[in-house]
N, C-alpha and C positions, 0 to 999 in steps of 0.2 A: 771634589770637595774632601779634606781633608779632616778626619773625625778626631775624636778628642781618644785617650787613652783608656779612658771609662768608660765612653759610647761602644766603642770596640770588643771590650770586655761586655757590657750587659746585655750586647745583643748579642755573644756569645754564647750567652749561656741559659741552659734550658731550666726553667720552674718545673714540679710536678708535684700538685697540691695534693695533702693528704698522705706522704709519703715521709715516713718508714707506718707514720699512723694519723689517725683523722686528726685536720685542723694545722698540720706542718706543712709549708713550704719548703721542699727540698732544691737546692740549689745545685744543678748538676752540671758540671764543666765538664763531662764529658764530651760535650760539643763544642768546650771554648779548644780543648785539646784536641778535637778534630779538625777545626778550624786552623789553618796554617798562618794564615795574619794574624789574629787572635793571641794564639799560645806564642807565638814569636814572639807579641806586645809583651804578654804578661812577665815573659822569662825575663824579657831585656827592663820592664820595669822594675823588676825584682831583684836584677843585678844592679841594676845601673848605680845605685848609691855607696855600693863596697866595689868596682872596680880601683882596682889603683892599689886597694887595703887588703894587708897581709889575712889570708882566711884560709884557716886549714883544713879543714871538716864543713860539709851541708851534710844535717842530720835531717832527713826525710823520713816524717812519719805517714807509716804503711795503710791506704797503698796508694792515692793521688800524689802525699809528697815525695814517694818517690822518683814520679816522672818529673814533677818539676822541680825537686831535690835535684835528681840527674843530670838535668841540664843544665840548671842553673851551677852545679860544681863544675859543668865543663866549663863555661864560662869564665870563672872565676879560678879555673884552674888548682880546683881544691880535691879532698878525698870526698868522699861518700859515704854518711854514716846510716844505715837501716835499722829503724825502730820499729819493732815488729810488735803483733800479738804475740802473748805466750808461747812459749812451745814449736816456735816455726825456726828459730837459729841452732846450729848442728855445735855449737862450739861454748865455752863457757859464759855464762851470759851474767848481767845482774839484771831484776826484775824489779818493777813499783806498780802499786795498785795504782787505778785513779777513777774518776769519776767521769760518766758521760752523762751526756743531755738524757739518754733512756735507762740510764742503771752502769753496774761497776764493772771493772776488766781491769785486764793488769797486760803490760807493754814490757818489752826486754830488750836490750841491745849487749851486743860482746861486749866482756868485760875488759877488749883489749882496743878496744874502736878508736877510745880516744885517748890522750895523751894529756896530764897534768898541763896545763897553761896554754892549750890549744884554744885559738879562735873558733868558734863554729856559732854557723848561721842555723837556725830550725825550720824550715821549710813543713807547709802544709797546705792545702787548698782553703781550708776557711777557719775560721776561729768563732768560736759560737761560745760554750758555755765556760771554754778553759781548763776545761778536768784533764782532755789530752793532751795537749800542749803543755800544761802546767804538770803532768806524768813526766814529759818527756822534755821538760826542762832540768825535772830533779834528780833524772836517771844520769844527765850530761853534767849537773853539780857536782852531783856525787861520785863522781870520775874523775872530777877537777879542770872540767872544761870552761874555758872565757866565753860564755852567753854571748855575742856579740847584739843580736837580734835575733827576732823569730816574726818569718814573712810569711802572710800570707793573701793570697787573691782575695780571698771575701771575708767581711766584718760581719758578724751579725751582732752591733752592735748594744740591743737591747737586752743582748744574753749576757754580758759583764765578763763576756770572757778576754777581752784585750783589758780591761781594767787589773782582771786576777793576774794576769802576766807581769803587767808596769806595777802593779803592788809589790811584785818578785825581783824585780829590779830590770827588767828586761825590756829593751826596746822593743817595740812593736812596728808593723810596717804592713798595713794592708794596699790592695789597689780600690778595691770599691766595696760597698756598706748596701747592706738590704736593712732599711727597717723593720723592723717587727721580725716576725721567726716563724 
């Protein structure tokens, strides 16, 4: 029997309530990535709509979009851009604060990553409140990067964070949605 692309992913992936603090459902793909059917689906879903289209950069934010940043630029045959926490790049960076679901941090990528009029996708495991995604969208503006989209596995759509993104002009592109948070 042959499962749907969503079945595959939800029952990939592990809940663990109460986590980082009482009352949250944490959504951990650590198991969908252990999973080899699974992370296959999700990579090839998350390409499948830019094969064919010129993409020069996946900016993966640190540290699940990186693995599927990764592979998804093999894919697509593009660069690899890492958006890290502070303080972790050896080379000259630009930084922007932002906001998280639990309080504020600030995210950096080189200031040489991207290239004025460069396509690039932004890769991340989930989109929740928007503050990261929405960080590291403005870091990849304000480089002069062409936003193509910004994908990710999981919506948590009650957090308004694919809202704050499409408010930004950005396409959005998940595979599957938890309600509530």
């Amino acid at each position: 029997m042959k499962t749907t692309v969503e079945e595959t992913l939800l029952s990939a992936i592990r809940t663990i309530p109460d986590y980082p603090k009482p009352g949250i459902l944490f959504r951990d793909i650590t198991t969908l990535l252990g999973n080899a059917r699974a992370f296959r689906r999700a990579v090839d879903e998350l390409v499948h709509p830019y094969a064919g289209t010129k993409i020069d950069k996946i900016a993966g934010i640190e540290a699940r979009g990186f693995i599927l940043g990764g592979a998804i630029a093999h894919q697509l045959s593009a660069g690899f851009i890492p958006i890290r926490k502070k303080g972790k790049l050896p080379h000259d960076t630009v930084r922007v604060a932002y906001s998280l679901e639990y309080g504020v941090d600030e995210m950096e990528m080189h200031r040489d990553a991207v290239q004025p009029g460069e396509k690039v996708i932004l890769v991340d495991d989930l989109i929740a409140t928007g503050g990261t995604a929405g960080g590291a969208c403005r870091l990849l503006t304000q480089m002069g990067a062409d936003i193509v989209a910004a994908c990710f596995v999981i919506d948590l759509p009650d957090l308004g964070g694919r809202a704050k993104l499409e408010a930004l002009g950005v396409e959005v592109r998940t595979l599957i949605a938890y309600e509530g948070h």
